[in-house]
C-alpha positions in Angstrom: -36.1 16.6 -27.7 -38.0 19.7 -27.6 -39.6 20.2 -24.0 -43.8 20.1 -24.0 -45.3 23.8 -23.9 -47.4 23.9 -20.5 -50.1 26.1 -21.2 -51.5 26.6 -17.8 -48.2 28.0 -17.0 -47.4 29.7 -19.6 -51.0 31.7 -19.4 -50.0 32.3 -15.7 -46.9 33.5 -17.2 -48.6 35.9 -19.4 -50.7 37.4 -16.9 -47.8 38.2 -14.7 -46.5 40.2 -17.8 -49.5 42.2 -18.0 -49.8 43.1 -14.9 -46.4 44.3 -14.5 -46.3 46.3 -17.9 -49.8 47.3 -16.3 -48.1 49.2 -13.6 -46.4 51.3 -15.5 -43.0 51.6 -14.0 -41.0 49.7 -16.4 -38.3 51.8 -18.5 -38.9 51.5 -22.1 -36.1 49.0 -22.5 -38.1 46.6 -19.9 -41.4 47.1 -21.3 -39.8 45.7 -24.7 -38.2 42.5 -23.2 -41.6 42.0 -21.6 -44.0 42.7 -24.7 -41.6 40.5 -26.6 -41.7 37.7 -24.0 -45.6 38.3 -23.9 -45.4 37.6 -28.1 -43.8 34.5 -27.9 -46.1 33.0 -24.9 -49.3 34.4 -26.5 -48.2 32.4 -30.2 -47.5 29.3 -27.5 -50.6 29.5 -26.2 -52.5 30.3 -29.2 -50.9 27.0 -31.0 -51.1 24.5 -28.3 -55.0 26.3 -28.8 -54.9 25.2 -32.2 -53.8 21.6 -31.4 -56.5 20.5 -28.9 -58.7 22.1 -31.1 -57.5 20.0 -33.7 -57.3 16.8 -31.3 -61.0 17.2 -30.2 -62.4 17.6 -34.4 -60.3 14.3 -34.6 -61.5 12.5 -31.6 -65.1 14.1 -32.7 -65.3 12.9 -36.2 -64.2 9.7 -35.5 -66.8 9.3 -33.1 -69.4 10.4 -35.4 -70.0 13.8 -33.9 -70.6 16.7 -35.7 -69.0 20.0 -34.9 -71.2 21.9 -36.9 -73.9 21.2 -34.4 -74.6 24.3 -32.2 -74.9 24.0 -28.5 -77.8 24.7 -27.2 -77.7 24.4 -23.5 -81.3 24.5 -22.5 
C-alpha cells in the first residue's frame, strides 16, 4: 500500500528546494537533482490540490451548495 502524500510537508519540502537552488551555489549536476525533485513534489502537491478540491464540490453539492456562487465577503 502506497504511503499518503503529506502536503504540508511536502510544500515545506519544496520551499527548502528553492531556497537552496536560490543561493546559487549548487553545480549544474545538483541544481538538476533538485529541479527534478522540485517536479515531482510540485505534481504531488498540485494533485492532492486537485483532490480536496474535488472532495469539497462533492461534500458541496450534496449539501446543496452551489460553487458557482461568488464570495462576497462584505
Amino acid at each position: 500500500m502506497a504511503k499518503k502524500f503529506d502536503f504540508n510537508k511536502g510544500l515545506a519540502e519544496l520551499e527548502d528546494i528553492v531556497k537552496i537552488m536560490e543561493s546559487g551555489d549548487l553545480s549544474l549536476e545538483d541544481s538538476l537533482m533538485y529541479f527534478s525533485k522540485g517536479v515531482v513534489l510540485t505534481k504531488s502537491c498540485q494533485t492532492a490540490l486537485d483532490d480536496a478540491s474535488q472532495k469539497i464540490s462533492k461534500l458541496t453539492e450534496q449539501d446543496g451548495f452551489s460553487s458557482e456562487t461568488p464570495f462576497d465577503p462584505t
